[in-house]
C-alpha positions in Angstrom: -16.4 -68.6 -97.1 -18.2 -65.2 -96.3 -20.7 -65.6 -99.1 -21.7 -68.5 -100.8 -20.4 -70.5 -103.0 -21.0 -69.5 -106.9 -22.4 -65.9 -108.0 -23.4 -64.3 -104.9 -25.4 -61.1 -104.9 -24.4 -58.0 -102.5 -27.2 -55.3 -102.1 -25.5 -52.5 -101.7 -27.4 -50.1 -99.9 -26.1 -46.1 -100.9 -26.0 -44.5 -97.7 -27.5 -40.4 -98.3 -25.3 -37.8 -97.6 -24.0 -37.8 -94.4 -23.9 -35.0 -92.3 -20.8 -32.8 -93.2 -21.1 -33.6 -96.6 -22.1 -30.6 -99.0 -25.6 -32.3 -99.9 -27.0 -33.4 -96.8 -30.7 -32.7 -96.4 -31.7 -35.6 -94.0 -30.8 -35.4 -90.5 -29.3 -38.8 -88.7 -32.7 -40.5 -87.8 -33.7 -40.0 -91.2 -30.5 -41.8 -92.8 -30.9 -44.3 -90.4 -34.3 -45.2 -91.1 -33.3 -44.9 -94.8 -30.6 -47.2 -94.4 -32.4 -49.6 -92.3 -35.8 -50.1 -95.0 -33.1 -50.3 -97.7 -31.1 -53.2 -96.2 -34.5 -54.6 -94.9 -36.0 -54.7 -98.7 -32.5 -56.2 -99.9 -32.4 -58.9 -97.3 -36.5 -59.5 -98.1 -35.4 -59.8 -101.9 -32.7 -62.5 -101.4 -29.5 -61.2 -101.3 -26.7 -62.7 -100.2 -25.0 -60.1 -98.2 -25.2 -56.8 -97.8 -22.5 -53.3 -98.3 -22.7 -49.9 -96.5 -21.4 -47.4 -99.1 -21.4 -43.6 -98.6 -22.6 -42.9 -101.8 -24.8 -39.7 -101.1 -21.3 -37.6 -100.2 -20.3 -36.7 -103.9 -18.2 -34.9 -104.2 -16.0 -37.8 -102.9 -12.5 -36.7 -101.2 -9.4 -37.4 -103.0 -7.7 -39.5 -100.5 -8.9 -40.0 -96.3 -12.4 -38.8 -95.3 -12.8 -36.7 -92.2 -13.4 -38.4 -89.1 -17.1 -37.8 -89.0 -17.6 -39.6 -92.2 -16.1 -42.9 -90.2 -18.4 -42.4 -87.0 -21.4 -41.8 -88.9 -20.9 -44.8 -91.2 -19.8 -47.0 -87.9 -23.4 -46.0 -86.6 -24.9 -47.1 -89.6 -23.4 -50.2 -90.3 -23.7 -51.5 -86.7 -27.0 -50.6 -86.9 -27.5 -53.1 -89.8 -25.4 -55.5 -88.6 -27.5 -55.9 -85.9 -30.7 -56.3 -87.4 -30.3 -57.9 -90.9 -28.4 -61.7 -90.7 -26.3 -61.4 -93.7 -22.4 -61.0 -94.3 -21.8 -57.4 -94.4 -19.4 -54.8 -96.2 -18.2 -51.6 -96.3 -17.2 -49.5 -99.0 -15.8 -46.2 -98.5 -15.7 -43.3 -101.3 -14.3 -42.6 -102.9 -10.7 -44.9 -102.2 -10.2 -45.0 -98.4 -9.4 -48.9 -98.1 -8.4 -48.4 -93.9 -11.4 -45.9 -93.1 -13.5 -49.2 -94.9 -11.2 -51.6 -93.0 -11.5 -49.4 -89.5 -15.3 -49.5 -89.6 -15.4 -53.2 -90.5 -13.6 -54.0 -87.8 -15.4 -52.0 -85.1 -18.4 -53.5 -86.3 -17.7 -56.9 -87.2 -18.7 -56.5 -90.7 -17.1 -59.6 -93.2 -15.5 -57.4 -95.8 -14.7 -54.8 -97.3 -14.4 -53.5 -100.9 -11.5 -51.0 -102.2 -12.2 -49.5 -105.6 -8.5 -48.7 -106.4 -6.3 -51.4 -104.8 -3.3 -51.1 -107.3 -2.6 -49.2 -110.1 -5.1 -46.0 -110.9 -8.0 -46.1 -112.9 -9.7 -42.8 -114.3 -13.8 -42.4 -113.4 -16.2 -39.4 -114.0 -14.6 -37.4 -110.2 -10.7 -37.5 -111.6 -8.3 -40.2 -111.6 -7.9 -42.5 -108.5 -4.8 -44.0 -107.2 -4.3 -47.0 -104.9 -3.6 -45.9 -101.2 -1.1 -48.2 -99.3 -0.4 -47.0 -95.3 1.8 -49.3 -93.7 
């Protein structure tokens, strides 16, 4: 079991925008120490794990995100896997199940969440439609 048993709670620590992204103000030090106080304060408050989510890049690509988007968010969530012990995830926006699955892997992060596995769903960025690559 990756979490406990029962209701666990996930702290899910909204990366800023990334570099690359349209918003970004913060250079990669600053993320990282942003990133880093977040999960620190979520671990401290008794979570029990912890997800790396790009949240900060609105507006969100359609489908795959760019390559950079992956290496920075590897960075990251090795970064917290390393200093915070609690199951990690990874989320990434707005649907890209293998770019989340890539950096879990690479990282050795516990899980990952998909927002659209089947089916679509409409949200406030467009409708979103599950993305299977064999």
């Amino acid at each position: 079991m990756v979490l406990r048993a029962g209701k666990a709670v996930v702290g899910m620590i909204h990366v800023p925008a990334l570099p690359g992204a349209p918003r970004c103000s913060m250079n990669l030090d600053e993320i990282r120490r942003f990133v880093l106080t977040d999960s620190a304060a979520l671990a401290e408050g008794g979570v029990d794990g912890l997800m790396v989510e790009n949240f900060g890049d609105v507006p969100f690509y359609a489908a795959r995100v760019p390559p950079h988007t992956i290496a920075f968010l590897s960075t990251l969530a090795l970064e917290v896997k390393k200093r915070v012990p609690l199951p990690l995830g990874i989320n990434v926006l707005r649907n890209d199940g293998m770019a989340a699955i890539a950096i879990a892997t690479a990282v050795g992060a516990e899980f990952v969440r998909v927002n659209v596995y089947a089916g679509a769903r409409l949200s406030d960025q467009a409708s979103s439609k599950a993305r299977h690559t064999r």
